[in-house]
VMD Tcl script that draws the C-alpha trace (Angstrom):
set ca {
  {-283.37 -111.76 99.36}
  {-285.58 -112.06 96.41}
  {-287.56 -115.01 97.76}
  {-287.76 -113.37 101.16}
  {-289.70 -110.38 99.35}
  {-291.84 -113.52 97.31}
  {-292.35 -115.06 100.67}
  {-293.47 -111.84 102.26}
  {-296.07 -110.54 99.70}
  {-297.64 -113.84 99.73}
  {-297.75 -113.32 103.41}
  {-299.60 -110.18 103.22}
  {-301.81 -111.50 100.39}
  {-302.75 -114.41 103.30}
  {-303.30 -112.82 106.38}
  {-305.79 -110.47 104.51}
  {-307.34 -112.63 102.21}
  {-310.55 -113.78 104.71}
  {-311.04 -109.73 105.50}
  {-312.97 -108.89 102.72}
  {-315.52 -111.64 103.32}
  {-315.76 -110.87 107.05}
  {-316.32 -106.91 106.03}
  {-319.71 -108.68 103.84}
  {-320.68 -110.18 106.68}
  {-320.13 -107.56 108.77}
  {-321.87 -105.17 106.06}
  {-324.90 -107.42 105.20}
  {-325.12 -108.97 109.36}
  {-325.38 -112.84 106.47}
  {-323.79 -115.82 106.25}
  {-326.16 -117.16 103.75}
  {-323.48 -118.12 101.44}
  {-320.86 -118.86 103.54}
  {-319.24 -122.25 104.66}
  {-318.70 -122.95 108.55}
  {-316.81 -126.28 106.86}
  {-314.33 -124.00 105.37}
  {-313.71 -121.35 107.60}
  {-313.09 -124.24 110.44}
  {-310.87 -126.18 107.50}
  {-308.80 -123.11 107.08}
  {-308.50 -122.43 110.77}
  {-307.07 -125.49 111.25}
  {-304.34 -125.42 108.20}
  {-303.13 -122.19 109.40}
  {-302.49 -123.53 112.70}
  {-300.92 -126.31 111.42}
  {-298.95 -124.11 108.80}
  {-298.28 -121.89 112.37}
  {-296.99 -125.15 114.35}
  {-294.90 -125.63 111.17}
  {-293.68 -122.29 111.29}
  {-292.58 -122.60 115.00}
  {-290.74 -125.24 114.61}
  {-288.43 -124.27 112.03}
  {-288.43 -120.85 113.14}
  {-289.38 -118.94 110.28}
  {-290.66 -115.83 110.91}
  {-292.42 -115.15 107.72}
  {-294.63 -118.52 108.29}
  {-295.58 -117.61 112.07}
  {-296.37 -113.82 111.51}
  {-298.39 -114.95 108.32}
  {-300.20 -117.98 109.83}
  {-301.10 -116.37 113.27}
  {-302.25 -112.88 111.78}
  {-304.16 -115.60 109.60}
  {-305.30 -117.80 111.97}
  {-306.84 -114.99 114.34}
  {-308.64 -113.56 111.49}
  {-310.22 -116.85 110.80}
  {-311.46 -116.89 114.44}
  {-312.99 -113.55 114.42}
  {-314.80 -114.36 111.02}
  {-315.68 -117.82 112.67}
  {-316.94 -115.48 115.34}
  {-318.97 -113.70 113.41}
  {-320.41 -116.58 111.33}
  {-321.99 -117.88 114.75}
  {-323.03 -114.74 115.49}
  {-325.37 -113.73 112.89}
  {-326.43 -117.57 111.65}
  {-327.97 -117.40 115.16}
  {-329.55 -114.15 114.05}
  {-330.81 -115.92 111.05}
  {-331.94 -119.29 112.46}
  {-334.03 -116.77 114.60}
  {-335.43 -114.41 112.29}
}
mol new
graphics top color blue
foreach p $ca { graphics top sphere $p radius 0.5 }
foreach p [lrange $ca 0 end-1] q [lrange $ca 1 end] { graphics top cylinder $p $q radius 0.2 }
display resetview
């Protein structure tokens, strides 16, 4: 039980760790300072992590990975949307 609840927390501490930095981009409509490499790098491990997940069928790494992995696209998302902005302005 006790590594269920370790598992867990670092769950939650994952699938919310990019929102922050999407709320600054959000906030400041910048991603001056932010790496497409990384947030495309990430994408991709929590997929993998998600595959991984699936096919032992651990709940903890799906729910984690694809809560992750979804808010990597939308911050992806968002990266595209306002470097256009700021290849334009």
């Amino acid at each position: 039980m006790q590594w269920e609840l370790i598992g867990s927390t670092a769950a939650v501490l994952t699938m919310f760790g990019f929102v922050p930095q999407m709320l600054k981009i959000y906030k400041t409509q910048s991603v001056e300072d932010v790496s497409l490499v990384m947030l495309l790098q990430f994408c991709l491990g929590m997929f993998l992590w998600l595959l991984y997940g699936l096919h032992i069928q651990d709940n903890i790494l799906i729910v984690a990975n694809s809560v992750s992995f979804l808010t990597l696209i939308v911050a992806i998302g968002l990266f595209l949307k306002y470097k256009k902005r700021e290849i334009k302005g």
